[in-house]
DSSP file (Angstrom, degrees, kcal/mol; ACC not computed):
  #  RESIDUE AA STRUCTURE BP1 BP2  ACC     N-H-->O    O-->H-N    N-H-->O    O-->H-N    TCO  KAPPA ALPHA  PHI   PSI    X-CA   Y-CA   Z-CA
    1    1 A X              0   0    0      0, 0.0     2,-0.4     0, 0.0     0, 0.0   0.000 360.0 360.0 360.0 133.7    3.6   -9.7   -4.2
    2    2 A X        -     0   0    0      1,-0.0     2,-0.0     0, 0.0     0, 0.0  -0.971 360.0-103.5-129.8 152.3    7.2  -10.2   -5.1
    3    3 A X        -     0   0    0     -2,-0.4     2,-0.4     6,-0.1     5,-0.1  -0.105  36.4-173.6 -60.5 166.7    9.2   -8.5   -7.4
    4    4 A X    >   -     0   0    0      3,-0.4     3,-1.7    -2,-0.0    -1,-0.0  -0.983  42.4 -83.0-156.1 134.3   10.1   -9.7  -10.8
    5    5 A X  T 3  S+     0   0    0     -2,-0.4     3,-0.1     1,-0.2    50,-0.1  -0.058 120.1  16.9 -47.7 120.3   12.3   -8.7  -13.5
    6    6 A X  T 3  S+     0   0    0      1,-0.2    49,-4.3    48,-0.1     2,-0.4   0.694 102.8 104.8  92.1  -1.6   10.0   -5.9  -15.9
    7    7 A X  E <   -A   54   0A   0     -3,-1.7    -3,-0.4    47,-0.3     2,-0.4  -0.978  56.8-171.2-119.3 121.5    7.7   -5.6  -12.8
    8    8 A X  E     -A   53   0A   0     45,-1.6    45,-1.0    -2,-0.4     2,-0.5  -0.974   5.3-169.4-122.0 115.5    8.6   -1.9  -11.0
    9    9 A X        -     0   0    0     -2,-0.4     2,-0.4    43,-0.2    43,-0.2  -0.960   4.4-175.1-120.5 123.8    6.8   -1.8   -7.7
   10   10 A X        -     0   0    0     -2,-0.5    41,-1.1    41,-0.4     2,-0.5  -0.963   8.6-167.9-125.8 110.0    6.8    1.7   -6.0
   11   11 A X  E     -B   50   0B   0     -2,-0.4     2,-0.3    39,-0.2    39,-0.2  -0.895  17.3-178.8-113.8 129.0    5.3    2.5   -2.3
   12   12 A X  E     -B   49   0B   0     37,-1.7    37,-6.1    -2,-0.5    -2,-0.0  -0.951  36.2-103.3-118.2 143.6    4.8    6.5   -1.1
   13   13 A X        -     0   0    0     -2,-0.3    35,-0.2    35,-0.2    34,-0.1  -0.209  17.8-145.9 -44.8 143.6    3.8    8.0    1.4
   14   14 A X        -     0   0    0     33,-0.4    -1,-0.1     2,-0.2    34,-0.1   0.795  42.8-119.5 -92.3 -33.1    0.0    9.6    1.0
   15   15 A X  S    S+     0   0    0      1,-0.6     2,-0.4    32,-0.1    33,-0.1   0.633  71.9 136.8 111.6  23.4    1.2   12.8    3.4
   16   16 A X  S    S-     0   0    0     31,-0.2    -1,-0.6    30,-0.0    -2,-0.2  -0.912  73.0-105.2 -97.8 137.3   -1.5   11.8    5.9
   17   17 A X     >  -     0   0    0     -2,-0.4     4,-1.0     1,-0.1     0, 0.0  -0.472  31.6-141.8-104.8 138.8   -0.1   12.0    9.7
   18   18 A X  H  > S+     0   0    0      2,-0.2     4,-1.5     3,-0.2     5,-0.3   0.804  95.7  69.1 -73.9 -45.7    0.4    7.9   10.3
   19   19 A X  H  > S+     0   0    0      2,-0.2     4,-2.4     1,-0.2     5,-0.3   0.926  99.6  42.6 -70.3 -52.5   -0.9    8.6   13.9
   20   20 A X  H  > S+     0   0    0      1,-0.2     4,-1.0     2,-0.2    -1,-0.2   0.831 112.3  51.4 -79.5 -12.4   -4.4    9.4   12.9
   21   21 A X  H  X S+     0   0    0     -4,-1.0     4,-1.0     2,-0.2    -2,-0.2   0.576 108.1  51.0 -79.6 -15.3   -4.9    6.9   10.5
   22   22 A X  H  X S+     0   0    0     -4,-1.5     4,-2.7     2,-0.2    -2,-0.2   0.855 114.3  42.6 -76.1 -34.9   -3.8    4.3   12.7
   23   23 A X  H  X S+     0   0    0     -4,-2.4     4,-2.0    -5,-0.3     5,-0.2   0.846 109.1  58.3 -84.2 -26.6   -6.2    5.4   15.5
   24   24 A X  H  < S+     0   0    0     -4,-1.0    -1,-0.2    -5,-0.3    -2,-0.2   0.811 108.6  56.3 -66.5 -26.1   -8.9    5.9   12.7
   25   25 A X  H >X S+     0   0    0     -4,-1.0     3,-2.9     2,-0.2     4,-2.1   0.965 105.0  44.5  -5.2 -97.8   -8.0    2.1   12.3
   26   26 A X  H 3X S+     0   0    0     -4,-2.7     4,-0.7     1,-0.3    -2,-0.2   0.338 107.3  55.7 -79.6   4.1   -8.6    1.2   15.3
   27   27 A X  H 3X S+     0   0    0     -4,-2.0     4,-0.7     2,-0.1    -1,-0.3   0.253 109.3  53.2 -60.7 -13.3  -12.0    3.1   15.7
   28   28 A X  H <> S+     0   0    0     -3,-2.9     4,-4.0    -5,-0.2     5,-0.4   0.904 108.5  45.5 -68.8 -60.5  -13.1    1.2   12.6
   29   29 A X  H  X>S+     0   0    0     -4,-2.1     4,-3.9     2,-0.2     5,-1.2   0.994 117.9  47.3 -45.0 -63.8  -12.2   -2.3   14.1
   30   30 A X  H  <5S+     0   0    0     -4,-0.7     4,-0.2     1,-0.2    -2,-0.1   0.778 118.0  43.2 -45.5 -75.1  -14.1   -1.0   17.6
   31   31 A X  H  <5S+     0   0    0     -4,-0.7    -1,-0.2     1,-0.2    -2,-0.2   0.752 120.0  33.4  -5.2 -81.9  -17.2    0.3   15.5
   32   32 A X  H  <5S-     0   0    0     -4,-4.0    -1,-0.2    -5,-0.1    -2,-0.2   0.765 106.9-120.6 -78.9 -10.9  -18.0   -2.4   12.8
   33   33 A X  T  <5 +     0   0    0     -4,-3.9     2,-0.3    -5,-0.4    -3,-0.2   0.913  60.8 152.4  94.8  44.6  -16.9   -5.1   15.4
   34   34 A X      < -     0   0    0     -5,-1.2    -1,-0.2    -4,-0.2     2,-0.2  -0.866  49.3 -92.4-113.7 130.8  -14.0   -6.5   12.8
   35   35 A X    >>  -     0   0    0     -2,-0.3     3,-1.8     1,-0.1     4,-1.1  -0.513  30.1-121.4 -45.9 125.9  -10.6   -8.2   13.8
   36   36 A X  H 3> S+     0   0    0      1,-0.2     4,-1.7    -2,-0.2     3,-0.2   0.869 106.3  64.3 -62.6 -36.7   -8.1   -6.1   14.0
   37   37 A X  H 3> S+     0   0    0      1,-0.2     4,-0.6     2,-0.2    -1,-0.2   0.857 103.7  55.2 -27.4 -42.3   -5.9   -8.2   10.9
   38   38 A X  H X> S+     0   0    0     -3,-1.8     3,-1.5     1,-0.2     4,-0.7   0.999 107.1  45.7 -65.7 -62.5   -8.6   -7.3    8.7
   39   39 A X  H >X S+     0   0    0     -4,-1.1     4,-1.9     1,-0.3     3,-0.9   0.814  96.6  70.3 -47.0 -39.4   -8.3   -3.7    9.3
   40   40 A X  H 3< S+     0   0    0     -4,-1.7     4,-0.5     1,-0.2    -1,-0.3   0.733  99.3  46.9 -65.1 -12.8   -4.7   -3.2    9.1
   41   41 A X  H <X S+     0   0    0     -3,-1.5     4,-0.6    -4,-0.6    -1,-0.2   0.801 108.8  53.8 -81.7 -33.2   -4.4   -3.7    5.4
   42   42 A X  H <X S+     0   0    0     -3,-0.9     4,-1.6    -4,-0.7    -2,-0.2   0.690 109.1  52.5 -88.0 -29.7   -7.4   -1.4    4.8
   43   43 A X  H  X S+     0   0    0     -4,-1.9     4,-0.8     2,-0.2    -1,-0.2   0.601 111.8  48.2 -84.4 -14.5   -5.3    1.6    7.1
   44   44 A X  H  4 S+     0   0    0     -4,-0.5     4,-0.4    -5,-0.3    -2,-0.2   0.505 104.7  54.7-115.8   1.8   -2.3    1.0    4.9
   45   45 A X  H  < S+     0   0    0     -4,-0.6    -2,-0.2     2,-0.1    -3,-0.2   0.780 114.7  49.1 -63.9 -74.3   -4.3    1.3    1.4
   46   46 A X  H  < S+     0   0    0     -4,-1.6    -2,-0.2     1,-0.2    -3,-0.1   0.807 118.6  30.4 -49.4 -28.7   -5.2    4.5    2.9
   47   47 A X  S  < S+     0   0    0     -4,-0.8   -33,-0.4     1,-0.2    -3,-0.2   0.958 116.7  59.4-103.0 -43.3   -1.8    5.9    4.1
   48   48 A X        -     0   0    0     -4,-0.4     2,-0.3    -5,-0.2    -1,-0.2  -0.566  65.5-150.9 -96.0 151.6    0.2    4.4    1.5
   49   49 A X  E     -B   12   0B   0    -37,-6.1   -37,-1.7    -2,-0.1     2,-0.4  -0.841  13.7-164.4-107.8 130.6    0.2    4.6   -2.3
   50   50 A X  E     -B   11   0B   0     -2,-0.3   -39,-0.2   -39,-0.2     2,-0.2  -0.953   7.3-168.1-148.4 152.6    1.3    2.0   -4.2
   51   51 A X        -     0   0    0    -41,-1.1   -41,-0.4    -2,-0.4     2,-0.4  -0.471   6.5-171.5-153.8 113.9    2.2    1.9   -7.9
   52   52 A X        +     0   0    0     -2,-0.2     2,-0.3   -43,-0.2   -43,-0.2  -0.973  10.1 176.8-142.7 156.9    2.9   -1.3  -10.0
   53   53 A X  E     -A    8   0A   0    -45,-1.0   -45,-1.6    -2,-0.4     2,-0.8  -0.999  30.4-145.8-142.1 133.6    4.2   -1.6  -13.4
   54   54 A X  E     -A    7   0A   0     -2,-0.3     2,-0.5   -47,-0.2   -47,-0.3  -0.776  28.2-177.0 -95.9 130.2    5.2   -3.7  -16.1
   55   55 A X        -     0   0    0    -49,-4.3     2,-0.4    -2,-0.8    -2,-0.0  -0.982  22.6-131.2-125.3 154.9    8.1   -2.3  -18.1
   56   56 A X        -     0   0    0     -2,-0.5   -50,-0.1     1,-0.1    -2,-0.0  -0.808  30.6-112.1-105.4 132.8    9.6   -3.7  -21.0
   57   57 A X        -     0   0    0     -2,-0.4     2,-0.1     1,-0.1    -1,-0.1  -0.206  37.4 -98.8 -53.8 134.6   13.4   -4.0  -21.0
   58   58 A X        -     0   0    0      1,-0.1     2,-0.8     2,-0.0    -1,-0.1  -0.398  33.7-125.8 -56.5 120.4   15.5   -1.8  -23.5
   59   59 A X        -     0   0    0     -2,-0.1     2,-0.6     1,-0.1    -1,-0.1  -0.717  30.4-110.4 -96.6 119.8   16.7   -3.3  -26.8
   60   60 A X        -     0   0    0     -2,-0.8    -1,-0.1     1,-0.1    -2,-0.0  -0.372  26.4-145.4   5.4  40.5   19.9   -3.0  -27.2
   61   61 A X              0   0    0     -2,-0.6    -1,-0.1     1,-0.1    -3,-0.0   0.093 360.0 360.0 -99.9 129.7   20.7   -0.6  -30.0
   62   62 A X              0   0    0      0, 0.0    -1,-0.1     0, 0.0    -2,-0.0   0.432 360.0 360.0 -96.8 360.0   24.1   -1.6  -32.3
């Protein structure tokens, strides 16, 4: 995803300790038998939130 003019993309933290979702990760991979690539995207939807938005630019007021 790349930014864009009108497009506001905002990533936060979830407040989840990084360290046990990473290992919770990699007990996922071990467990269903999965590469770990797949998994790493699915541990960072869980610890991070992210936010996208379109906004419309202000008009100009004379």
């Amino acid at each position: 995803m790349v930014a864009q003019p009108g497009l506001l993309i905002h990533v936060a933290h979830r407040g989840f300790p990084l360290t046990l979702v990473g290992g919770g990760g990699g007990a996922l991979a071990l467990w269903v038998d999965v590469p770990l690539p797949y998994v790493i995207p699915v541990v960072l939807m869980v610890a991070l939130r992210v936010t996208v938005r379109r906004v419309r630019p202000r008009k100009a007021t004379a």
